[in-house]
C-alpha positions as a LaTeX table, in Angstrom:
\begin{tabular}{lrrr}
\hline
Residue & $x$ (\AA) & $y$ (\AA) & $z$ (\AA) \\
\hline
Unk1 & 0.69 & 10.62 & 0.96 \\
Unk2 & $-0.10$ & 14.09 & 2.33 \\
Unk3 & 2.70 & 15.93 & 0.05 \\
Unk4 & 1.64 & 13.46 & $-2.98$ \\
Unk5 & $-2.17$ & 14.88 & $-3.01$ \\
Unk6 & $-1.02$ & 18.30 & $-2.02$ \\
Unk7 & 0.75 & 18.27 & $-5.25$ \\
Unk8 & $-1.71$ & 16.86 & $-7.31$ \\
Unk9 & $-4.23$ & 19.67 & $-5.88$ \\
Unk10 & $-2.15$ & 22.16 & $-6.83$ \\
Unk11 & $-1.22$ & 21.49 & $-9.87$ \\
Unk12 & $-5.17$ & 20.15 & $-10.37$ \\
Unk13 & $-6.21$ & 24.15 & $-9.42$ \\
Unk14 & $-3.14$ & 25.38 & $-11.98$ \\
Unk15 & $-3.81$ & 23.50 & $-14.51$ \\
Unk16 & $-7.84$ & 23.64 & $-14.65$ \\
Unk17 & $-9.70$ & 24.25 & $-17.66$ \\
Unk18 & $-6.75$ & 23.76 & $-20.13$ \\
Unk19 & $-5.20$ & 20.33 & $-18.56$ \\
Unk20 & $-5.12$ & 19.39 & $-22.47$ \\
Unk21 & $-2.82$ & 21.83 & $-23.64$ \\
Unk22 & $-0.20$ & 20.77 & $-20.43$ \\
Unk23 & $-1.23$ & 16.85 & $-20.13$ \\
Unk24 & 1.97 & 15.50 & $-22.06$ \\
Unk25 & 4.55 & 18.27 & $-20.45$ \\
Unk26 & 2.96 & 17.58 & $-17.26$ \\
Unk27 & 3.02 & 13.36 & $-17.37$ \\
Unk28 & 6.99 & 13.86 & $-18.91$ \\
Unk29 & 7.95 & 16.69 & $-16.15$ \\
Unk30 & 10.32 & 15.19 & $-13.27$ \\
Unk31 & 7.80 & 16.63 & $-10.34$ \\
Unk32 & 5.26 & 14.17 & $-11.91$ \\
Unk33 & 7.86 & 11.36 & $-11.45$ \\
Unk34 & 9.00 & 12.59 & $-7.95$ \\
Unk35 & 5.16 & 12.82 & $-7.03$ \\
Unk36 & 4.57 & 9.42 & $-8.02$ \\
Unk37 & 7.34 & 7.78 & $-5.83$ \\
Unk38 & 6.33 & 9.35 & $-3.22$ \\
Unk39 & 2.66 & 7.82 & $-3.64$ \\
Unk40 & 4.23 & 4.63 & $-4.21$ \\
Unk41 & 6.32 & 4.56 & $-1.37$ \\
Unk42 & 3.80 & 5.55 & 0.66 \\
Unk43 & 1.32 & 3.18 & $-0.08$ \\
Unk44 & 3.73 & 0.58 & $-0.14$ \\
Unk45 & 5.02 & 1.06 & 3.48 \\
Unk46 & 1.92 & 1.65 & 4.67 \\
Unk47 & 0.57 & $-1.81$ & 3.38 \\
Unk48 & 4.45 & $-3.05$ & 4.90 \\
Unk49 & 4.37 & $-1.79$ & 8.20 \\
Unk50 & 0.14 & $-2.64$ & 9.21 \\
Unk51 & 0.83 & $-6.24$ & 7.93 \\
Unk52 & 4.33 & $-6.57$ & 10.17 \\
Unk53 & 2.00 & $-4.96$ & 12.80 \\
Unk54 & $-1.08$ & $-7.26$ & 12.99 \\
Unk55 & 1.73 & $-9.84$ & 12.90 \\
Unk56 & 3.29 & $-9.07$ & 16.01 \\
Unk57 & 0.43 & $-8.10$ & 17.50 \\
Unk58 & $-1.10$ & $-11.99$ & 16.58 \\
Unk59 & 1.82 & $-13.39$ & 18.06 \\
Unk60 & 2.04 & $-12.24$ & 21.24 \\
Unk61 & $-1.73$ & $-12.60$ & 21.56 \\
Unk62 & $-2.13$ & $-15.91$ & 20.06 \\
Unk63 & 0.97 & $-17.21$ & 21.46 \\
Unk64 & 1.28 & $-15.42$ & 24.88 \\
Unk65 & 4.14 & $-17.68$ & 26.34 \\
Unk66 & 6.12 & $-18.00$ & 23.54 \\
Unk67 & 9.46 & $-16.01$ & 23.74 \\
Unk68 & 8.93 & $-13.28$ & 21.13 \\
Unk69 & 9.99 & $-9.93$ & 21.92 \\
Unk70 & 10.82 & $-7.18$ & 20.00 \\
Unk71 & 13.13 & $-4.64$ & 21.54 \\
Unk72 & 13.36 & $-0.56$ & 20.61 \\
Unk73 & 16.47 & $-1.19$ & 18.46 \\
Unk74 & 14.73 & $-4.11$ & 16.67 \\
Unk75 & 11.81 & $-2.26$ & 16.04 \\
Unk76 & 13.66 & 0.39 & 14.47 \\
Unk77 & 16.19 & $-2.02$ & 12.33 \\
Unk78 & 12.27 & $-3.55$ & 11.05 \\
Unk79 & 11.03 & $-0.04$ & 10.41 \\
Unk80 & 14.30 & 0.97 & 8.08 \\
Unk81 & 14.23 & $-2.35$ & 6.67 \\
Unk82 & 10.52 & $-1.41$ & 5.61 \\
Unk83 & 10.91 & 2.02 & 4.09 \\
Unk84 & 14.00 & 0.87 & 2.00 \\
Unk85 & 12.08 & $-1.68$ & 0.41 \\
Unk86 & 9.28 & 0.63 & $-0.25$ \\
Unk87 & 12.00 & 2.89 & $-1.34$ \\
Unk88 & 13.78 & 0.42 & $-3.45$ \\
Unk89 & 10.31 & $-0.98$ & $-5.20$ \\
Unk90 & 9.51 & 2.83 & $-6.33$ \\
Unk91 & 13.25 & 3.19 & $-7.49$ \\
Unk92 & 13.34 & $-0.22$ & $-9.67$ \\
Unk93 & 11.36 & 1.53 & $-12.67$ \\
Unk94 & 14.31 & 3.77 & $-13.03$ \\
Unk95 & 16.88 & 0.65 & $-13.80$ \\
Unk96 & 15.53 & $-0.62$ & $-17.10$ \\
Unk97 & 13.96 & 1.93 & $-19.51$ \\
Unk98 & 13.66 & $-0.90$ & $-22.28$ \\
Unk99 & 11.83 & $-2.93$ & $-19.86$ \\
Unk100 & 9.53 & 0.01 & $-17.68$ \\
Unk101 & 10.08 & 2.46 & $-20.97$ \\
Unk102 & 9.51 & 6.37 & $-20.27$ \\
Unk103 & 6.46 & 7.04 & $-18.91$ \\
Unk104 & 6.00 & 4.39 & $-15.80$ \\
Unk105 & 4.91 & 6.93 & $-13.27$ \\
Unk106 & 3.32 & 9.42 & $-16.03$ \\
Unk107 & 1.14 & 7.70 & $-17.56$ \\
Unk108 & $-1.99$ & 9.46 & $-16.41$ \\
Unk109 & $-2.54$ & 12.78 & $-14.33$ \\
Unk110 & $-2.19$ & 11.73 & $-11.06$ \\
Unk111 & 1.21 & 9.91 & $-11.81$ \\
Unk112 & 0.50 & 6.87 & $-9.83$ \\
Unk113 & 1.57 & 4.04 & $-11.85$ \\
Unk114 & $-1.64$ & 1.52 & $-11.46$ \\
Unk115 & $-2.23$ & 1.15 & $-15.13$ \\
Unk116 & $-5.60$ & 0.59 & $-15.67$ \\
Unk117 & $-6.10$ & 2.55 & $-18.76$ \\
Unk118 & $-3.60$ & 0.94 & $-20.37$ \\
Unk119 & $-2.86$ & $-2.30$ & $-18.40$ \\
Unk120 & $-0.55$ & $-3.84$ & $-20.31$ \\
Unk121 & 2.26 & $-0.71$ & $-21.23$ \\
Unk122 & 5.61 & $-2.02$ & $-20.65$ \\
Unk123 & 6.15 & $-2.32$ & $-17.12$ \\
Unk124 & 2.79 & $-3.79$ & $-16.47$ \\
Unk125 & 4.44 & $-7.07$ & $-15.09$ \\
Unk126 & 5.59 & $-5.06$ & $-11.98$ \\
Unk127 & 2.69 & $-2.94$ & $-11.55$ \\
Unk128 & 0.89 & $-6.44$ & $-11.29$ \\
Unk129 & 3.47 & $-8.03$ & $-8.46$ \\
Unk130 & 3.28 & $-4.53$ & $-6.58$ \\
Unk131 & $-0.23$ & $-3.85$ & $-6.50$ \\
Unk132 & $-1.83$ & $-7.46$ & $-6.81$ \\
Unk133 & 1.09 & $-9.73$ & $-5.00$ \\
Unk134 & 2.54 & $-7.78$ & $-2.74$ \\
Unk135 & $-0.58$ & $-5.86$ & $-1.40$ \\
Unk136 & $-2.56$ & $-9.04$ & $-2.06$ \\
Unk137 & $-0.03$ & $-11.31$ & 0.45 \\
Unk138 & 0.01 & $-8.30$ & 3.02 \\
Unk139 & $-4.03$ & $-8.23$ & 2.93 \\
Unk140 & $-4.35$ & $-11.94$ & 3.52 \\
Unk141 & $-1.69$ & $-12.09$ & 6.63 \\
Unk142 & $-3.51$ & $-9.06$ & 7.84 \\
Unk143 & $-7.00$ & $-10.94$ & 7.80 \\
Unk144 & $-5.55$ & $-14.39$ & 8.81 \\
Unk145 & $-3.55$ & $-12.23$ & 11.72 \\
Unk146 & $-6.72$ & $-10.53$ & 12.97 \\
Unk147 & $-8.97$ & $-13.96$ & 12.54 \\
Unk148 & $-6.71$ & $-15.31$ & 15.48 \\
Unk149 & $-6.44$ & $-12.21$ & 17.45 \\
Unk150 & $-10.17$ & $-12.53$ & 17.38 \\
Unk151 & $-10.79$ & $-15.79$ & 18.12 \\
Unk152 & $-8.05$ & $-16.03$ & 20.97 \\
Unk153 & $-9.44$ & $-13.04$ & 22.66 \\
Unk154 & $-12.83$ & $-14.79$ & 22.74 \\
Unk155 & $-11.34$ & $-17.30$ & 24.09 \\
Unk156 & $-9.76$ & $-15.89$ & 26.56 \\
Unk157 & $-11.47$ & $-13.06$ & 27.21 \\
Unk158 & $-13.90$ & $-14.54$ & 29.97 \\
Unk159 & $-10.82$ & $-16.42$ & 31.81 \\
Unk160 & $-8.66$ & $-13.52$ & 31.96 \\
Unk161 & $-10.28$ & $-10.61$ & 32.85 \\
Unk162 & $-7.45$ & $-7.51$ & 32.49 \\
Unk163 & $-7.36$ & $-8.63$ & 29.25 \\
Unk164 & $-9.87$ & $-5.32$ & 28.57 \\
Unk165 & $-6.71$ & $-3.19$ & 27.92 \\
Unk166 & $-5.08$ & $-4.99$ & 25.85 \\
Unk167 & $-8.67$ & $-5.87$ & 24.15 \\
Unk168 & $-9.11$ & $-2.14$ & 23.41 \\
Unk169 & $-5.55$ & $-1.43$ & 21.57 \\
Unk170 & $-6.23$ & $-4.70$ & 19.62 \\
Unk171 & $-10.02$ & $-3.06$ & 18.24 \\
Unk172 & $-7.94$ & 0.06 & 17.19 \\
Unk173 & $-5.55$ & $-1.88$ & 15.27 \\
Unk174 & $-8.28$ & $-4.20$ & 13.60 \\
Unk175 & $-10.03$ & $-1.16$ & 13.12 \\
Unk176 & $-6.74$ & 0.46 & 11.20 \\
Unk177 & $-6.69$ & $-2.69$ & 9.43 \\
Unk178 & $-9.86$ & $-3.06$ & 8.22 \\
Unk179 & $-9.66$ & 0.29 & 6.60 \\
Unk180 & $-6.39$ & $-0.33$ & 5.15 \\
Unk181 & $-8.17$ & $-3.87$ & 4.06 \\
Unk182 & $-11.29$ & $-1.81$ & 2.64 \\
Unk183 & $-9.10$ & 1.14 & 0.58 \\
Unk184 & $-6.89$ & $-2.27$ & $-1.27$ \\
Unk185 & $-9.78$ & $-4.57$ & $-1.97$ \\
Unk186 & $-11.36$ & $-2.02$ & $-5.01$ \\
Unk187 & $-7.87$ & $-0.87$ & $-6.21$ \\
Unk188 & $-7.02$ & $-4.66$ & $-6.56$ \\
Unk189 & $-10.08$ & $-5.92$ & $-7.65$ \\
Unk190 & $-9.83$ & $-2.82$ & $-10.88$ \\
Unk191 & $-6.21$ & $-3.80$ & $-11.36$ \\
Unk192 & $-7.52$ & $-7.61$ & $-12.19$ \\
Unk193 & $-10.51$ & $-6.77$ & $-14.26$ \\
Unk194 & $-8.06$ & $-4.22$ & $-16.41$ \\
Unk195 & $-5.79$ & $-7.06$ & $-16.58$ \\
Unk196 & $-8.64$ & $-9.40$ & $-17.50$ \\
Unk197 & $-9.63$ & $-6.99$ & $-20.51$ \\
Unk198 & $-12.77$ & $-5.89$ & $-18.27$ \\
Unk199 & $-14.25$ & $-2.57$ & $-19.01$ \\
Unk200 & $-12.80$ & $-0.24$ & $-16.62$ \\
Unk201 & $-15.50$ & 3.55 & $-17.65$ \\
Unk202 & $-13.31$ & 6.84 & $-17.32$ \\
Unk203 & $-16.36$ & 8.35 & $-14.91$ \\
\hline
\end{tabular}
């Protein structure tokens, strides 16, 4: 996400004052394309790996005595599986141009392929299932996994008091969680209302 925004910086400073005259070359150029895979996959595996995450992390809190361990090799196996599936969902618009046309990543500056503008462009059926299911299913296992780690660490927390450890690296991980949680809920809630035919202003 770093390289994405450095891009779109630079290419903000270059092209300021006369974006106009470079908008269309600019939405049609292959950096704009590369730029917005990278933001997708990024934002994808993000979303991928805090949800798989707070799901372990539920488990072995929730469920202390049941025998679920992941070892280093497993962890790793979970972590490729993850960034090939955010690799593959960024890669699908390139199998079909009848069905995601030309422009799926250009169609605005910033190449990210939300579609809010112009919700229903062709492709708009995936842009939905990425940005509304998918993020949508990994925000509500990330809630309902941090509603348990919270309520069995109340539970518990009085009977077993080295639990304060453990406690703290829990907080950090609700706390990257509830950020994550906080950045999805507007860009979800705008994808539906553009969806609904809701007024969406430009500024």
């Amino acid at each position: 996400m770093g390289i994405y925004l450095l891009i779109i910086g630079t290419h903000d400073v270059f092209f300021r004052d006369q974006y106009n005259r470079f908008s269309l070359k600019w939405m049609d150029s292959w950096i704009c394309q590369a730029t917005g895979i990278l933001a997708l996959v990024s934002s994808e595996v993000s979303v991928l790996i805090l949800t798989c995450m707070t799901f372990e992390c539920c488990l072995k809190i929730s469920f202390p005595y049941f025998p679920f361990a992941l070892t280093r090799k497993s962890r790793f196996v979970i972590l490729f599986m993850l960034w090939m599936t955010g690799v593959i969902t960024a890669a699908i618009p390139f199998s079909s141009r009848p069905i995601f046309g030309e422009a799926f990543y250009g169609s605005n500056g910033v190449c990210f392929p939300l579609h809010i503008h112009e919700p229903f462009q062709l492709g708009w059926q995936y842009s939905a299932f990425v940005f509304i299911g998918v993020n949508m299913m990994g925000l509500v296992t990330m809630m309902v996994c941090n509603s348990g780690i919270c309520f069995s660490l109340h539970r518990t927390k009085s009977a077993v008091p080295k639990l304060s450890s453990q406690d703290t690296i829990t907080k950090r991980l609700f706390g990257i969680t509830l950020v994550n949680t906080l950045c999805w809920i507007p860009v979800i809630a705008i994808k539906i209302i553009a969806l609904a035919d809701g007024h969406c202003p430009g500024k």
